[in-house]
Backbone bond lengths (Angstrom), bond angles and torsions (degrees), N, CA, C in turn:
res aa  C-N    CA-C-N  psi(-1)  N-CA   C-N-CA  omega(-1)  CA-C   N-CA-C  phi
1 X - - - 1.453 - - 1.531 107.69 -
2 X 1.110 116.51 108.83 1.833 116.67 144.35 1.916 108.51 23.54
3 X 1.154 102.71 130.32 1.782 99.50 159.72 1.579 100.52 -111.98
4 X 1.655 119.47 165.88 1.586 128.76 154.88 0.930 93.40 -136.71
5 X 1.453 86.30 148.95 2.212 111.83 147.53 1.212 104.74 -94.72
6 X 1.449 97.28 120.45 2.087 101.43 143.75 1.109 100.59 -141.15
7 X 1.715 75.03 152.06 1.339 111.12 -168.10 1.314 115.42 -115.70
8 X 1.310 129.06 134.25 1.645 117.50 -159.97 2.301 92.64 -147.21
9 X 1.116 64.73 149.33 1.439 85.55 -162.20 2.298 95.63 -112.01
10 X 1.129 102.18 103.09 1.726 107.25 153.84 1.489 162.10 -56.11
11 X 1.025 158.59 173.03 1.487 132.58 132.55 1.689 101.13 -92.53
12 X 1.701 112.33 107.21 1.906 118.73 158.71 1.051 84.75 -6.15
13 X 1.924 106.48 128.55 1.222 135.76 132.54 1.476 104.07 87.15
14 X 1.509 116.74 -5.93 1.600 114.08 -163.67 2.019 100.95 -73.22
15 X 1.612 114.09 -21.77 1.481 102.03 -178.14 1.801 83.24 -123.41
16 X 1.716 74.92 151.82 1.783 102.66 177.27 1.729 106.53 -83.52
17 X 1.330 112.62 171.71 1.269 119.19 178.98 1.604 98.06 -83.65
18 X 1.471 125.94 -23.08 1.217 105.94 153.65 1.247 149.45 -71.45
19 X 1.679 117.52 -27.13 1.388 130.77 153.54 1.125 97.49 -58.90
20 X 1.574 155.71 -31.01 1.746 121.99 177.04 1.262 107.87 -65.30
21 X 1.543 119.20 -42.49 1.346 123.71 -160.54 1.858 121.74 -63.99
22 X 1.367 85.53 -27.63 1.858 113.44 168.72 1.563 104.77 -77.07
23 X 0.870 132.29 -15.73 1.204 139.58 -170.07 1.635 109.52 -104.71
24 X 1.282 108.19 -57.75 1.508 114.41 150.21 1.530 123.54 -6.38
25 X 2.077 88.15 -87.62 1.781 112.99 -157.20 2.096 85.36 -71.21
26 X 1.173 132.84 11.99 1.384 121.70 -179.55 1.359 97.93 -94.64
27 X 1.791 116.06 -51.00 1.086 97.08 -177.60 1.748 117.87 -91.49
28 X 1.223 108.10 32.65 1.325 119.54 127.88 1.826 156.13 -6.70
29 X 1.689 66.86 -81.78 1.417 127.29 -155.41 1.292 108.03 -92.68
30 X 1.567 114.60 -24.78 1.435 100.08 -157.93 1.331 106.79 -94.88
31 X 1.752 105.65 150.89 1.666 90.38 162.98 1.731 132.11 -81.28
32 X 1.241 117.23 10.99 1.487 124.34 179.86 1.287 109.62 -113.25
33 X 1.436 122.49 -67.49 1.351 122.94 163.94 1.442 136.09 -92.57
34 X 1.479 118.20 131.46 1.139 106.31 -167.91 1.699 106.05 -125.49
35 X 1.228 116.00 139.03 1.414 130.23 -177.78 1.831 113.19 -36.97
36 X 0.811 134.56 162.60 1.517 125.68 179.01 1.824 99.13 -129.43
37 X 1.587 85.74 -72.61 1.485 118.29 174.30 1.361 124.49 159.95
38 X 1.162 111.35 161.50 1.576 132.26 -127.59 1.924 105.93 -138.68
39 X 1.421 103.39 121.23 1.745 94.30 152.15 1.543 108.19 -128.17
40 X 1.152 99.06 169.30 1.828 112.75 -162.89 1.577 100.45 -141.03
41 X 1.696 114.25 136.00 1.296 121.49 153.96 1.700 87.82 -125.15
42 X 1.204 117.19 101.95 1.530 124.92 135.10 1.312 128.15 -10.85
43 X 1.720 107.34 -88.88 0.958 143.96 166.96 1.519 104.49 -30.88
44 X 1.264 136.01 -72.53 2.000 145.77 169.28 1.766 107.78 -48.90
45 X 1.209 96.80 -43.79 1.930 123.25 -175.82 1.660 93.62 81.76
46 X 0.946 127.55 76.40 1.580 143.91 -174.74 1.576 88.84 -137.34
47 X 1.515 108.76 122.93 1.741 112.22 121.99 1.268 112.46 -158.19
48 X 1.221 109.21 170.61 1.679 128.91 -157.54 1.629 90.82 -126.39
49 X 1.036 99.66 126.12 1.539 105.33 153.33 1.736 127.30 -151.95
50 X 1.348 100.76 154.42 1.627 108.74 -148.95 1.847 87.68 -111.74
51 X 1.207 112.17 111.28 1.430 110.69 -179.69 1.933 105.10 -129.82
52 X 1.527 114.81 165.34 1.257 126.49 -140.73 1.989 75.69 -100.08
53 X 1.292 152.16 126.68 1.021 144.09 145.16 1.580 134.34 -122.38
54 X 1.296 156.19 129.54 1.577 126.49 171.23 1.349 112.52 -44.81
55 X 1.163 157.16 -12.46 1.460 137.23 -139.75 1.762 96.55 167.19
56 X 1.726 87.22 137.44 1.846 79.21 153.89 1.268 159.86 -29.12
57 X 1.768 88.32 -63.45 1.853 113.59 167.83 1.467 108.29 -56.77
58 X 1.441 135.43 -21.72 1.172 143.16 -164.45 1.703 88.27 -71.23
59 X 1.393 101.20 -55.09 1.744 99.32 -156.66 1.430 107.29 -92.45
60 X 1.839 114.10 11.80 1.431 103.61 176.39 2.169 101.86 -99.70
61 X 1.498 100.61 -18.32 1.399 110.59 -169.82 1.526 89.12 -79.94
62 X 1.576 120.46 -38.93 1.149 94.16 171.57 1.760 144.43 -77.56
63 X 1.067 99.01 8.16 1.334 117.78 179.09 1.760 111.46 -100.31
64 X 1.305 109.78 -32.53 1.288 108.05 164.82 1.281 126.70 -53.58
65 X 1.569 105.19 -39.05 1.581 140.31 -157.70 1.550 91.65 -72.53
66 X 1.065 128.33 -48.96 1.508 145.28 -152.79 2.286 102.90 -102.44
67 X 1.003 89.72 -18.54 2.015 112.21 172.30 1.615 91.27 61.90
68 X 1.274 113.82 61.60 1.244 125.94 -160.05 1.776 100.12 -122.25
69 X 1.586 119.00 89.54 1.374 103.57 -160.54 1.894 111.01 -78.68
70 X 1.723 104.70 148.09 1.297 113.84 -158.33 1.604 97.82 -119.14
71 X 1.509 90.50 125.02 2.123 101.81 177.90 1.826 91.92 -92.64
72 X 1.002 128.90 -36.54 1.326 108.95 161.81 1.624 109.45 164.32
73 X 1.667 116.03 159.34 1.594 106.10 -173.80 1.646 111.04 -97.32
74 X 0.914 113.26 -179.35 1.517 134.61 -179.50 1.583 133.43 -133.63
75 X 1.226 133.50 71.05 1.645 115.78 -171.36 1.362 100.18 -50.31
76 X 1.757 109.30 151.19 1.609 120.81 -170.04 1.738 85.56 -102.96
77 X 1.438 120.49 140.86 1.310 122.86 164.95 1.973 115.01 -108.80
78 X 1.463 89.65 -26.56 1.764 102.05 177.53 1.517 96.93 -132.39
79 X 1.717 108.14 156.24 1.200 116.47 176.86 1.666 88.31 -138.66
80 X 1.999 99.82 121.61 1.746 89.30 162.10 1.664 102.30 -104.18
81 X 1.456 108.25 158.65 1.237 102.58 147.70 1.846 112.59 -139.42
82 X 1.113 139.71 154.09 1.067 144.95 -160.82 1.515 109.08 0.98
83 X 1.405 116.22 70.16 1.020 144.16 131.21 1.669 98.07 95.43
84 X 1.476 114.30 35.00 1.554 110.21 160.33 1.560 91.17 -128.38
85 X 1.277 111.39 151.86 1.238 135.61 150.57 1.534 127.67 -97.51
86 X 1.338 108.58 152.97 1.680 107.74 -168.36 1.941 98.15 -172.48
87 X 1.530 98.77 131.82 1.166 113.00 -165.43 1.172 97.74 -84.80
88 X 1.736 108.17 158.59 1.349 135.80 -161.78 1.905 95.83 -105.45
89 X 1.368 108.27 -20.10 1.436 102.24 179.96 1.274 117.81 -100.46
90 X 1.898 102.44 165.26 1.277 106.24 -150.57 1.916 115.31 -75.81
């Protein structure tokens, strides 16, 4: 399945480390979008998260769904991690 970035922008301190975590086990849960992974500054109200979706609109309805405000998505085409890269396409 497809990866995205979104990126969502906060007001500091306005969500708890428990509202991410609820937010998390949802996208879980869901049958359209599914969580990938996630970083969080609280404190800035920044997080990024990289979730499994068909389509954009998939991961912007799901962010609505969740009242989760969205600065905007990204399809992933490469993923590095400690210093390999590996494509997201089929």
């Amino acid at each position: 399945m497809p990866k995205f970035l979104s990126i969502h922008t906060l007001p500091p301190g306005e969500f708890s480390q428990e509202r991410i975590e609820e937010i998390a086990r949802a996208g879980q849960r869901d049958p359209v979008v599914r969580g990938y992974r996630s970083f969080h500054s609280l404190a800035e109200g920044r997080i990024v998260w990289i979730l499994e979706a068909p389509d954009k609109e998939a991961v912007a309805s799901w962010c609505r769904k969740m009242n989760l405000p969205l600065d905007g998505v990204t399809e992933l085409e490469l993923e590095g991690h400690v210093g390999v890269i590996k494509s997201h396409q089929s």
